[in-house]
N, CA and C atoms as a LAMMPS dump frame, in Angstrom:
ITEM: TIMESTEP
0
ITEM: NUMBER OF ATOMS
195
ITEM: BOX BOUNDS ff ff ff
-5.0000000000000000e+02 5.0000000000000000e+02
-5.0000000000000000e+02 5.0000000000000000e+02
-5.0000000000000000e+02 5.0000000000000000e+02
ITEM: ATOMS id mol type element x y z
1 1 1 N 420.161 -388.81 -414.064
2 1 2 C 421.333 -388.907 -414.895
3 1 3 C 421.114 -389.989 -415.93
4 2 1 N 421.801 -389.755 -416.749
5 2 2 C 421.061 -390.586 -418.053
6 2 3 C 422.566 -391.896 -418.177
7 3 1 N 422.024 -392.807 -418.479
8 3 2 C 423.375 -393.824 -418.198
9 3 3 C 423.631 -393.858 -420.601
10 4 1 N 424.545 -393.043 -420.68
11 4 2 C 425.184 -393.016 -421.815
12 4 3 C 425.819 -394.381 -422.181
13 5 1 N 425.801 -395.012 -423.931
14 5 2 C 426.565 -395.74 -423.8
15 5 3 C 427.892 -395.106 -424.358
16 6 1 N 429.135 -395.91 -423.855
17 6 2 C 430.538 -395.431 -424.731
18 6 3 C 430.819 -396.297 -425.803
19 7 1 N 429.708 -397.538 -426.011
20 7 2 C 430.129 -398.135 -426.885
21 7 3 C 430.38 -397.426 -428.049
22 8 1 N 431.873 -397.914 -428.655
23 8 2 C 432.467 -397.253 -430.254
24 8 3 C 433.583 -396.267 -429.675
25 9 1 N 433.323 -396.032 -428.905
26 9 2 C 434.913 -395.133 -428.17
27 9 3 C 436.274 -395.893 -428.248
28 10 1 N 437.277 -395.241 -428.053
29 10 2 C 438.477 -395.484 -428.002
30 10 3 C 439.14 -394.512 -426.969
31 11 1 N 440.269 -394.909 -426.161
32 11 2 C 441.049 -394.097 -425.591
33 11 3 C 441.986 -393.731 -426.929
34 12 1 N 441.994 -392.067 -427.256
35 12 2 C 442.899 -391.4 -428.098
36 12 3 C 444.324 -391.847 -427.604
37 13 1 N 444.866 -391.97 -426.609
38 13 2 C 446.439 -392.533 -426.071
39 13 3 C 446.66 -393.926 -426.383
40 14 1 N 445.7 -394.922 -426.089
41 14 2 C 446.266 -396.172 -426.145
42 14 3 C 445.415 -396.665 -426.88
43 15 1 N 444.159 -396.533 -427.488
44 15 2 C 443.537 -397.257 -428.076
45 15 3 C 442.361 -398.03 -427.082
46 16 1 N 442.522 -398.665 -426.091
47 16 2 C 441.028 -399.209 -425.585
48 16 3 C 439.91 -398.745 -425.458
49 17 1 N 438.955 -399.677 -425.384
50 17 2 C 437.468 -399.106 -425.644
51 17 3 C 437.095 -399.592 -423.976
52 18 1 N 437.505 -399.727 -422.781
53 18 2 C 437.457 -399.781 -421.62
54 18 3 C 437.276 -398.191 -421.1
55 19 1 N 436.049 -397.602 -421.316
56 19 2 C 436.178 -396.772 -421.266
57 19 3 C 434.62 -396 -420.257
58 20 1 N 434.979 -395.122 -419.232
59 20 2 C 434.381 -394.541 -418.436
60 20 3 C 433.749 -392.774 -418.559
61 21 1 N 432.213 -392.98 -418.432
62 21 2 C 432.289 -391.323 -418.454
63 21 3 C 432.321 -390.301 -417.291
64 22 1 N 432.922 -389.129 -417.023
65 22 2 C 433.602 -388.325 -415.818
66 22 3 C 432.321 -387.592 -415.192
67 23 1 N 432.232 -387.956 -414.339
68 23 2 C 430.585 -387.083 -413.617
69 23 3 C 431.395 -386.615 -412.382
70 24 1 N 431.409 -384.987 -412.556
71 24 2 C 431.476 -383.97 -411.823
72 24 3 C 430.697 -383.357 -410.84
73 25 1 N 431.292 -383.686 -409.317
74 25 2 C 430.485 -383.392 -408.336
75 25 3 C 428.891 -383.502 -408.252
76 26 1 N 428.877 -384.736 -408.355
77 26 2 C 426.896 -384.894 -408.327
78 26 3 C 426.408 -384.921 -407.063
79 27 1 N 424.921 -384.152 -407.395
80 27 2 C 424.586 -384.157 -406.645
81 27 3 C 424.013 -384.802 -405.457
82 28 1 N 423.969 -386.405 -405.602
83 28 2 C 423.941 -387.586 -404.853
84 28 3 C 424.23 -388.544 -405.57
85 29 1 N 424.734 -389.669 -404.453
86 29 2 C 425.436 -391.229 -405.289
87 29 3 C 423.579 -391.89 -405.563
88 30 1 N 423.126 -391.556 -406.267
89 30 2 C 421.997 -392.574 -406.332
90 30 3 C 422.156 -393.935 -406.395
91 31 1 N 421.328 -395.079 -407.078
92 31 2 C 421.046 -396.575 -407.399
93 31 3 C 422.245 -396.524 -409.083
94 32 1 N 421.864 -395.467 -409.963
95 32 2 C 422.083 -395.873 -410.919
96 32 3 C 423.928 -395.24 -411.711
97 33 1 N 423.957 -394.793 -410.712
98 33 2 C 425.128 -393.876 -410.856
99 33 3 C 426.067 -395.314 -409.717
100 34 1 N 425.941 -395.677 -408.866
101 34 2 C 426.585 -396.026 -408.003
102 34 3 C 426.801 -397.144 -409.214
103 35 1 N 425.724 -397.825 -409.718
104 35 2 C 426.342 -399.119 -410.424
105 35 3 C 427.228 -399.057 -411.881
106 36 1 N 426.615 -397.716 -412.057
107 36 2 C 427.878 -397.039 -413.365
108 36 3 C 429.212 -396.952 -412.759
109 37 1 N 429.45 -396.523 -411.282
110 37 2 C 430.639 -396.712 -411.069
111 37 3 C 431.335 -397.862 -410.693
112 38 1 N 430.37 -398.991 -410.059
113 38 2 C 430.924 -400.602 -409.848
114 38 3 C 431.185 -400.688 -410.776
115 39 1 N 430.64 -400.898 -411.972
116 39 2 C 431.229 -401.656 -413.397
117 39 3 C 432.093 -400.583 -414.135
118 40 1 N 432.265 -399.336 -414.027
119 40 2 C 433.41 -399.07 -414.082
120 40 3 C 432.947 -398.296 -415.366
121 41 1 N 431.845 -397.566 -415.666
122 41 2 C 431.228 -396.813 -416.669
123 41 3 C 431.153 -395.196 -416.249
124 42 1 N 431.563 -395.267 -415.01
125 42 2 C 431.949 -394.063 -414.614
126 42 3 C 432.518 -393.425 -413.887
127 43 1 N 433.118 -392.657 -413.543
128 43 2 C 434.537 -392.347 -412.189
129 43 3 C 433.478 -390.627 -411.865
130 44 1 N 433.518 -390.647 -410.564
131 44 2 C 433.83 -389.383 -409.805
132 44 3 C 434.932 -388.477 -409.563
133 45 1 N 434.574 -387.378 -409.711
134 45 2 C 435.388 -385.856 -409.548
135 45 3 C 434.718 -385.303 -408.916
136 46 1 N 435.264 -384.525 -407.838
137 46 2 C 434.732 -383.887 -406.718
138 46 3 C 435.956 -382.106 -406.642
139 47 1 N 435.01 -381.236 -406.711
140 47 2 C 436.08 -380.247 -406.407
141 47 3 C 435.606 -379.459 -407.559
142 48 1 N 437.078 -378.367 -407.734
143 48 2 C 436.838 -377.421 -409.036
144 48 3 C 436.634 -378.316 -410.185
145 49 1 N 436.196 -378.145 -410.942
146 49 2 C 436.177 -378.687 -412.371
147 49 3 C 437.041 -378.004 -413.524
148 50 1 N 437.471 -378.787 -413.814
149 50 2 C 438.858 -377.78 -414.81
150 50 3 C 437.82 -377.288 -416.406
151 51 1 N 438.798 -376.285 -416.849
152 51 2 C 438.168 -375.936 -418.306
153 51 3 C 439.578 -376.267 -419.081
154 52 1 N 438.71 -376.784 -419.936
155 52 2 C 437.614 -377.475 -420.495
156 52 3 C 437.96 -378.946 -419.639
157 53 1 N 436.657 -379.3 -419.08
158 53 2 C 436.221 -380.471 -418.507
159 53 3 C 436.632 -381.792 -419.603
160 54 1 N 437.556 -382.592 -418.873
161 54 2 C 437.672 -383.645 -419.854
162 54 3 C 436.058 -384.462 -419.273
163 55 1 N 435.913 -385.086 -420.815
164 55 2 C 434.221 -386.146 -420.542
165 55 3 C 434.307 -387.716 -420.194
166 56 1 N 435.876 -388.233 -420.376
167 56 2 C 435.917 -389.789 -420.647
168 56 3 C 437.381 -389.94 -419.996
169 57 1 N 437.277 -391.159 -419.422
170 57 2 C 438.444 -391.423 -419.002
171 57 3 C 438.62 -392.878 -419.094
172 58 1 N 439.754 -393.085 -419.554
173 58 2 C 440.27 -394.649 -420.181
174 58 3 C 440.375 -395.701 -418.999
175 59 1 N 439.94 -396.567 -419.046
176 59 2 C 440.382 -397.516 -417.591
177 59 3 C 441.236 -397.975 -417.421
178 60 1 N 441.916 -398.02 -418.711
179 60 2 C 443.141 -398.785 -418.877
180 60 3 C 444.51 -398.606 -418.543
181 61 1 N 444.72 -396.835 -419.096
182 61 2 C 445.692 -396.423 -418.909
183 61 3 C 445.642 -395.304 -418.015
184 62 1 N 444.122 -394.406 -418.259
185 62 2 C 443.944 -393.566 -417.101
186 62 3 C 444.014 -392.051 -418.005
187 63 1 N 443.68 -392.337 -419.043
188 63 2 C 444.144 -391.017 -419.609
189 63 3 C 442.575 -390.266 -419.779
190 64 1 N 442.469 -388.797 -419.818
191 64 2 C 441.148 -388.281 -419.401
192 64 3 C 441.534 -387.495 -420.729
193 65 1 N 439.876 -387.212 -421.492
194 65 2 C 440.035 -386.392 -422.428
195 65 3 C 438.062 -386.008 -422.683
């Protein structure tokens, strides 16, 4: 998995750049994924995946897009 940056993002709702990308049911918590999710660069979804898949989710307020 490739660790993306979000730097330059914004949450479209509130404006912060505290911002996480959405990784859908992976296929293991590896080393580098686990520390994307400590620092908070990325959140887990587990289950169906909706269409259209939101990609980012705000930390702030929680809003997914």
């Amino acid at each position: 998995m490739k660790d993306e940056d979000q730097s330059g993002l914004r949450c479209p709702k509130c404006g912060s750049t505290d911002i996480a990308e959405i990784v859908y049911n992976p296929a293991a918590m590896d080393e580098p994924l686990l520390r994307r999710v400590q620092v908070k660069r990325a959140v887990i979804r587990t289950g169906a995946q909706p269409n259209p898949a939101p990609r980012y989710y705000c930390n702030y307020c929680g809003y997914e897009w």
